[in-house]
C-alpha positions as CSV (number, residue, x, y, z in Angstrom):
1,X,46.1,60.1,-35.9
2,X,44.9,59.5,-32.2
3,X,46.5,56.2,-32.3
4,X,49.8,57.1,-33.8
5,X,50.4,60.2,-30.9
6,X,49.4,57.3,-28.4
7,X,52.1,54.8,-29.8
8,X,54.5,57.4,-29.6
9,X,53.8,58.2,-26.2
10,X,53.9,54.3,-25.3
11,X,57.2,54.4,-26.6
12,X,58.7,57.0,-24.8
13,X,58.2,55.7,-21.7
14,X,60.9,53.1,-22.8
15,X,64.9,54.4,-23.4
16,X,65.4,51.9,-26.2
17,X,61.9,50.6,-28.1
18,X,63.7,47.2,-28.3
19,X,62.1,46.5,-24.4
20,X,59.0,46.5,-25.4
21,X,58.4,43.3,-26.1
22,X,60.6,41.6,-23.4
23,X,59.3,44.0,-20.7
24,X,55.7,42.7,-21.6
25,X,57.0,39.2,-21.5
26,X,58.3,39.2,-18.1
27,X,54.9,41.3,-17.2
28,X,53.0,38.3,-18.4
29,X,54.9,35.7,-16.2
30,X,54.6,37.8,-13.4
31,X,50.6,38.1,-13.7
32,X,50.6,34.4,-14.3
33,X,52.8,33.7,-11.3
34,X,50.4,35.5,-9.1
35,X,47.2,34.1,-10.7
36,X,49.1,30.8,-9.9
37,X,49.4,31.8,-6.4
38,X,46.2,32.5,-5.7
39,X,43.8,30.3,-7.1
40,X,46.5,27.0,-6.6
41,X,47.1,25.1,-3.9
42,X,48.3,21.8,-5.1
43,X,51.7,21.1,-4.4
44,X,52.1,18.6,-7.5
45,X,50.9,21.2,-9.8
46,X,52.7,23.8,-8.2
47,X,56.0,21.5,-8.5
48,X,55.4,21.1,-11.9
49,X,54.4,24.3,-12.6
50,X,57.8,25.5,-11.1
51,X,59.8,23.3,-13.5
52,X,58.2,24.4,-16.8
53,X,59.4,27.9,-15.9
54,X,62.6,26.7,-15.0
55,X,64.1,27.8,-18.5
56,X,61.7,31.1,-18.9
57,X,62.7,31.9,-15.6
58,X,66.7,31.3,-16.8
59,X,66.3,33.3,-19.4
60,X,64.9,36.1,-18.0
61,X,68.0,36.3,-15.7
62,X,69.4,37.7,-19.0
63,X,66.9,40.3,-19.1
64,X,67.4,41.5,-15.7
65,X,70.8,41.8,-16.0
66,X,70.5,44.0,-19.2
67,X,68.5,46.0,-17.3
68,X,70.7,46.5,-14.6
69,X,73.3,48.1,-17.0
70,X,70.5,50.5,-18.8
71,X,67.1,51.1,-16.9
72,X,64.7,49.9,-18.8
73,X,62.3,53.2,-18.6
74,X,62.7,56.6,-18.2
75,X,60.9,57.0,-14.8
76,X,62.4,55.9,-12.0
77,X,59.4,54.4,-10.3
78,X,58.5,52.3,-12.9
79,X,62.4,50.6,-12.9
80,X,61.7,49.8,-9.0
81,X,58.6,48.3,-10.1
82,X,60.2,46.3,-12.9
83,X,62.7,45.1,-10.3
84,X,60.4,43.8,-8.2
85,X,59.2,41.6,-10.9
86,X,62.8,40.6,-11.6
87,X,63.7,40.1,-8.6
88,X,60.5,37.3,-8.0
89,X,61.9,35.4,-10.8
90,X,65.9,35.7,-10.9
91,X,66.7,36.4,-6.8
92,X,68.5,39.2,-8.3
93,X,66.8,42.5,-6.3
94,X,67.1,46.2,-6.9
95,X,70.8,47.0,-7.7
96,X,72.8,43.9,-6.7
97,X,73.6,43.2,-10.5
98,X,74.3,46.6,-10.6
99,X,76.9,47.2,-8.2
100,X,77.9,43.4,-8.0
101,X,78.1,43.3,-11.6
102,X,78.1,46.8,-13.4
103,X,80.7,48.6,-11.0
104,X,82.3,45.3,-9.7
105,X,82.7,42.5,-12.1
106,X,82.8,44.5,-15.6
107,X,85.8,46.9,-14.0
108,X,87.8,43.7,-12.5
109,X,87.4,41.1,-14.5
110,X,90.7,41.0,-16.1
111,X,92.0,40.5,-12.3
112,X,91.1,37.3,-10.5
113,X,92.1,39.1,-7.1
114,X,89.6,41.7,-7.3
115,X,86.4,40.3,-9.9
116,X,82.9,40.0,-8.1
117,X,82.4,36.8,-10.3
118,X,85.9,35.6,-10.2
119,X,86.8,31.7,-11.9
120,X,90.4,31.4,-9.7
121,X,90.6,30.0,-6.2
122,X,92.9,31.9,-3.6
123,X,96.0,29.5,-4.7
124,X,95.7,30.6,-8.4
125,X,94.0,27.1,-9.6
126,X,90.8,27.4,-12.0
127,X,87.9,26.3,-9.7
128,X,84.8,23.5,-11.1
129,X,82.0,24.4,-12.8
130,X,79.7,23.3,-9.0
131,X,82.5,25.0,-6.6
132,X,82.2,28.8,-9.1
133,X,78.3,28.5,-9.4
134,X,78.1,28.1,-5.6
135,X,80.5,30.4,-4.8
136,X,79.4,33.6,-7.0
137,X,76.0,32.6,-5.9
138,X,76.7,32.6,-2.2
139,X,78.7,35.6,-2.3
140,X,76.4,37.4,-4.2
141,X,74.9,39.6,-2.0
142,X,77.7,40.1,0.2
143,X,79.9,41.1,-2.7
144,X,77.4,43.6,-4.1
145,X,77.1,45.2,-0.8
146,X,81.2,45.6,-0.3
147,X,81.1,47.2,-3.8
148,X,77.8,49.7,-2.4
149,X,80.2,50.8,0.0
150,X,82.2,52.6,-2.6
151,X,79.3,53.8,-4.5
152,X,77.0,55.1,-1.3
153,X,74.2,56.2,-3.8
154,X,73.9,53.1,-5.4
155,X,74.1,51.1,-1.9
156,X,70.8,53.0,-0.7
157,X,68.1,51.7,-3.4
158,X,70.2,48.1,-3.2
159,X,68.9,48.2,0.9
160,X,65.6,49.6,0.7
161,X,64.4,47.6,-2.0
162,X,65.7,44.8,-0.7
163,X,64.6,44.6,2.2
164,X,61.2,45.5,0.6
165,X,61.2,43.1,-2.0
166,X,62.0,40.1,1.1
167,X,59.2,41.3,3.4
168,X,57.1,40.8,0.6
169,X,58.2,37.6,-0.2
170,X,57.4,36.5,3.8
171,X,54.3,37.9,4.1
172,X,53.6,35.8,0.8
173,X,55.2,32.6,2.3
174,X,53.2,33.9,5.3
175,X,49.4,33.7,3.8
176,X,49.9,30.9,2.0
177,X,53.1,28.7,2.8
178,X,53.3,26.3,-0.1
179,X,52.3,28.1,-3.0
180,X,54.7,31.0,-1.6
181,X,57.2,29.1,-1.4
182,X,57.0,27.1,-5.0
183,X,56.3,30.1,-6.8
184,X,58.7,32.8,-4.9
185,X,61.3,31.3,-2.6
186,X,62.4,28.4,-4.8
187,X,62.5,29.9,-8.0
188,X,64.5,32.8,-6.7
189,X,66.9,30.6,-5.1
190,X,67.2,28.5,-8.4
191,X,67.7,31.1,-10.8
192,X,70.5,33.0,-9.1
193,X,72.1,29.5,-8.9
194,X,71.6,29.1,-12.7
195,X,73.0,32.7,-13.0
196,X,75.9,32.3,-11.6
197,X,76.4,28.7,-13.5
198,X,75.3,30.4,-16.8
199,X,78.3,33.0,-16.4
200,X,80.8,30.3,-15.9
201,X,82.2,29.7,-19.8
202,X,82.0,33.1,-20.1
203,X,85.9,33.9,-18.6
204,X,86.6,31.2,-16.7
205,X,90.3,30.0,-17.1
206,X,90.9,33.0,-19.7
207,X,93.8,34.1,-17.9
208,X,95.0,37.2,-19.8
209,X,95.3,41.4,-19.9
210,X,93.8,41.7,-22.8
211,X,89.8,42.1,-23.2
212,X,89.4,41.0,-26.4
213,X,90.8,37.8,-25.0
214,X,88.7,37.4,-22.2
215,X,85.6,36.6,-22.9
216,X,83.8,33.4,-25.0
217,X,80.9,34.3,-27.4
218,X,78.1,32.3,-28.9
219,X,76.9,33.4,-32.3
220,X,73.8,31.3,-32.2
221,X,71.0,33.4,-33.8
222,X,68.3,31.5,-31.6
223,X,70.7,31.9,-28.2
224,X,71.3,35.6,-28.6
225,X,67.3,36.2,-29.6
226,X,66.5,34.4,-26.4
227,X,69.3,36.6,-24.3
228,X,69.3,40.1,-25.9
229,X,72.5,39.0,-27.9
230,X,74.4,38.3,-24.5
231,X,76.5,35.8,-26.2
232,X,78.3,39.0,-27.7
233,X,80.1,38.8,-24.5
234,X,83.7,40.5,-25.9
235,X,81.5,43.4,-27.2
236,X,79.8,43.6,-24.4
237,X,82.6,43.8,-21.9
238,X,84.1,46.5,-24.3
239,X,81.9,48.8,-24.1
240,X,79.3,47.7,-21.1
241,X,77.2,50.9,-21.6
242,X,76.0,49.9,-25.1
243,X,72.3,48.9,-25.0
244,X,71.9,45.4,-25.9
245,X,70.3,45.5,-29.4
246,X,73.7,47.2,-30.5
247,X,76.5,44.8,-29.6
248,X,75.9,42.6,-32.7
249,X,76.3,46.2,-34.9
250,X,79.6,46.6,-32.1
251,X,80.9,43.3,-32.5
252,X,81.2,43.6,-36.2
253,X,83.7,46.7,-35.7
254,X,85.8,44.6,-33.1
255,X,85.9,40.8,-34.7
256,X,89.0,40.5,-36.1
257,X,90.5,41.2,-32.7
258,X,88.6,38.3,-30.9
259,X,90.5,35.1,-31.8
260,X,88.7,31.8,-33.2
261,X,89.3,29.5,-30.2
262,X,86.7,32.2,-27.9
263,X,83.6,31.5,-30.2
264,X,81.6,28.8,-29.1
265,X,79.6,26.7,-30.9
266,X,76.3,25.4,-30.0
267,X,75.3,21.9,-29.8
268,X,72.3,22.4,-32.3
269,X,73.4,24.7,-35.1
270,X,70.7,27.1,-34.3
């Protein structure tokens, strides 16, 4: 009975059970990260320590950005500390996806002029795969904080714990250089590259008004387990605010609107 009233409690820390399990993933790779960090000081095994985590740190990019769309707990000091942890692994701090994404991209997508994360040059031309990635990642701080500037609450946290987060990651780089920057600085830098590369099949020269047109999506079972079903990506940009263990449930009701050519398929069929 004791147990059951403690599982309970456990679970309502979290708005959506489903985070459990990635939460405590991400949790893991953190402590490892840090154990890494101080008891390592080998660059060759820090080098190669920082590409096995390449693709765990890729994916959790995925994570993070569900996040920023529905805080992962109830209590707000526990999402800052989750951010922190996010932030280590993706470059992506406290709010940025939020207002860079959330109240930038998802509302202006549909309009190359305005989107945070937009695929069309200023002469109207589809940019490259290399020239997007570089520019959405570039840009990405400076976009988010033009979009803060409309949404002054959500600008605050977006500084504080930014600026928080980057001390932190200098006084690491501080005490010990290498390690710091193996296990920090590089893999921050790398990831929100890979971000930004990761979200360039998802519009890019979709050229259209209509949302259900707009977006690719991958069915793979083994892609969207990996993601939190992100390659739902029409059902997610039709209703953002729907946690991400629901769009498959959402896409159903919406399918027969999303034309064959926007589902891609993956190279294994997994």
């Amino acid at each position: 009975m004791q147990t059951t009233i403690e599982a309970q409690k456990a679970a309502g820390i979290f708005r959506h059970k489903e985070d459990r399990w990635p939460v405590m993933v991400v949790l893991m790779l953190t402590a490892l990260d840090f154990y890494m960090y101080f008891t390592v000081s080998n660059l060759t095994v820090l080098f190669s320590y920082y590409l096995l985590m390449l693709i765990p740190k890729g994916i959790i990019c995925a994570w993070n950005h569900h996040h920023q769309h529905i805080f992962t707990f109830r209590n707000t000091a526990l999402n800052r500390g989750l951010e922190f942890a996010y932030a280590l692994h993706t470059g992506v701090t406290t709010h940025l996806w939020r207002l860079h994404h959330v109240l930038g991209h998802h509302l202006n997508f549909l309009d190359q002029e305005k989107d945070e994360s937009r695929w069309k040059r200023k002469n109207g031309k589809k940019m490259g795969m290399i020239e997007y990635t570089l520019n959405v990642a570039i840009t990405a701080y400076s976009r988010g904080y033009t979009v803060g500037k409309r949404y002054p609450k959500q600008l605050k946290p977006f500084l504080i714990y930014t600026t928080i987060t980057f001390l932190i990651v200098a006084l690491l780089v501080w005490y010990k250089p290498v390690a710091g920057f193996m296990l920090f600085v590089l893999p921050m830098i790398t990831s929100l590259l890979f971000t930004a590369y990761a979200t360039y099949d998802h519009h890019s020269g979709l050229d259209t008004e209509n949302e259900f047109e707009a977006s690719r999506n991958k069915m793979s079972p083994v892609f969207n387990f990996l993601t939190g079903n992100l390659g739902y990506h029409t059902a997610h940009h039709h209703k953002q605010g729907v946690h991400w263990s629901k769009l498959p449930a959402l896409h159903e009701k919406i399918k027969d609107k999303i034309p064959e050519y926007l589902y891609q398929k993956p190279v294994i069929n997994i």
